[in-house]
C-alpha positions as CSV (number, residue, x, y, z in Angstrom):
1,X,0.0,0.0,0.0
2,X,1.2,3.3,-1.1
3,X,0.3,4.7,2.5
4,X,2.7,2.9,4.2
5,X,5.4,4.0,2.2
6,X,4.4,7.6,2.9
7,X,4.6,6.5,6.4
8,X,8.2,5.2,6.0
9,X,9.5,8.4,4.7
10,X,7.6,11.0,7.1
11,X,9.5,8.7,9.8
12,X,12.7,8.4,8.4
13,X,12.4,12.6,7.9
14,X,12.2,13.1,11.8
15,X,15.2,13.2,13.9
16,X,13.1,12.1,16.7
17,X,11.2,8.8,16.5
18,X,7.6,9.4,16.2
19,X,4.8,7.2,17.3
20,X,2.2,7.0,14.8
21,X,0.7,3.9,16.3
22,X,-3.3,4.8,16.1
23,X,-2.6,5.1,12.2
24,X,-0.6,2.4,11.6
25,X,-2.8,0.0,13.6
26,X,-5.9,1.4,11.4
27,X,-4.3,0.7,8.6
28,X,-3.4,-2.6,9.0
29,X,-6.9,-3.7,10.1
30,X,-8.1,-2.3,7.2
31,X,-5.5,-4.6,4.9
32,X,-6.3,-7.5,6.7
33,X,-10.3,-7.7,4.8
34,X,-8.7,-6.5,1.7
35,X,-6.4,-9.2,1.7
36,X,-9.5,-11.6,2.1
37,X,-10.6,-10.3,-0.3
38,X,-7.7,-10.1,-3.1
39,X,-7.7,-13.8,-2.3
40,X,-11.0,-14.1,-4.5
41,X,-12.6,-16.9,-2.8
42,X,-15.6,-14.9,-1.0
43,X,-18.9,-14.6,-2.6
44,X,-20.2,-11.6,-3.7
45,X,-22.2,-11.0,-0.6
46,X,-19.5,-11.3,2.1
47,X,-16.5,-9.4,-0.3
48,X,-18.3,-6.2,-0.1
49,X,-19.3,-6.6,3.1
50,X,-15.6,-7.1,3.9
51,X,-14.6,-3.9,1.6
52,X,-16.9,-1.8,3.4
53,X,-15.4,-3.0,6.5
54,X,-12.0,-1.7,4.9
55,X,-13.1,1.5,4.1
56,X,-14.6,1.9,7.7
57,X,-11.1,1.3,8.6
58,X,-9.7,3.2,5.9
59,X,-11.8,6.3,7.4
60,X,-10.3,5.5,11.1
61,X,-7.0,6.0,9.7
62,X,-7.9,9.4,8.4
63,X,-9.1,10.4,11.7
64,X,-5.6,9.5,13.2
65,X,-3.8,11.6,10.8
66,X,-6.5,14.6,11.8
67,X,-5.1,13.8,15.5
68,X,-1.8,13.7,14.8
69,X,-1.9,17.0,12.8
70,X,-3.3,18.4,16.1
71,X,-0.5,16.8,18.8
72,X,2.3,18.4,16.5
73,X,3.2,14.7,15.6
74,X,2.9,15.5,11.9
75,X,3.1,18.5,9.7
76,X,0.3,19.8,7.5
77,X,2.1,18.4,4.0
78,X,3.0,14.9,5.9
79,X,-0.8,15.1,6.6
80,X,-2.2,15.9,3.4
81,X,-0.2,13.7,1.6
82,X,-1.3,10.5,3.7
83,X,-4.7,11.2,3.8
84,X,-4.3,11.8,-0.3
85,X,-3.6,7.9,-0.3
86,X,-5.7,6.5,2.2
87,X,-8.5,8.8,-0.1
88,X,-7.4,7.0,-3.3
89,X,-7.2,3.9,-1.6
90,X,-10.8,4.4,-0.2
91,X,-12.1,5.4,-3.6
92,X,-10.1,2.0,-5.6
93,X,-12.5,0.2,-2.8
94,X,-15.5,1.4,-4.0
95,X,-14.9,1.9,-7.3
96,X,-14.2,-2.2,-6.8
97,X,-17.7,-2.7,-4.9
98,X,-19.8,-1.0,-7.6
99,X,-18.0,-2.6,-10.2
100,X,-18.7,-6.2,-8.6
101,X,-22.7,-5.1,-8.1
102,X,-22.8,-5.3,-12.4
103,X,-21.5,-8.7,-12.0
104,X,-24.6,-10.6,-10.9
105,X,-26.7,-8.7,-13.8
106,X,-24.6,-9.4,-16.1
107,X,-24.4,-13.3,-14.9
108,X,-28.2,-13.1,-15.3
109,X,-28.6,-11.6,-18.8
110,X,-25.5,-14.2,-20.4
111,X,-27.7,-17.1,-18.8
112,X,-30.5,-16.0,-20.2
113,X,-29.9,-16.9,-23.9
114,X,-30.7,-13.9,-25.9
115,X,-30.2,-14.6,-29.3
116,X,-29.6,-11.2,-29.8
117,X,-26.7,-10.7,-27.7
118,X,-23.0,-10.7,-29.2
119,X,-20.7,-11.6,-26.5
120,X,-16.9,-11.2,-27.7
């Protein structure tokens, strides 16, 4: 995850070590349904409820940057630039979920039979 990279350098930046456990410990929990889910094995049904579950997580970690901003722990550019991934990661998610709510239509109008149809 791009994040964690971002993470890597803001601490390697500091020449005293910060704690940024609250975000790192969010963003973990949120890899942990993604990976579930990357595994491909879940029905429909239970991988979005597991992506959603991620992007709960996802939005936890945002909320820790806000309060890190706040204790001094991070600067307003180490911020932005975090929550700019955890955003794009959040919105990959979802663009995920709605793309995976065509599939069972799309299931349903191949069995079908249409003549008419032209599938390439």
């Amino acid at each position: 995850m791009q994040v964690f990279e971002l993470i890597a350098d803001v601490l390697a930046r500091r020449n005293m070590p910060a704690n940024l456990k609250f975000l790192e410990v969010a963003l973990v929990q949120a890899s942990r349904p993604l990976i579930l889910v990357a595994r491909g094995d879940l029905p429909v049904e239970r991988w979005e409820r597991r992506a959603r579950v991620a992007i709960t997580k996802l939005e936890r970690a945002k909320m820790a940057v806000v309060d890190y901003v706040v204790a001094g722990t991070l600067d307003f550019g180490e911020a932005q630039a975090l929550v700019d991934g955890i955003e794009d990661a959040i919105a990959r998610t979802a663009d995920e979920i709605e793309r995976m709510r065509l599939l069972p239509e799309l299931r349903e109008w191949l069995a079908e039979g249409d003549p008419r149809r032209t599938v390439h």
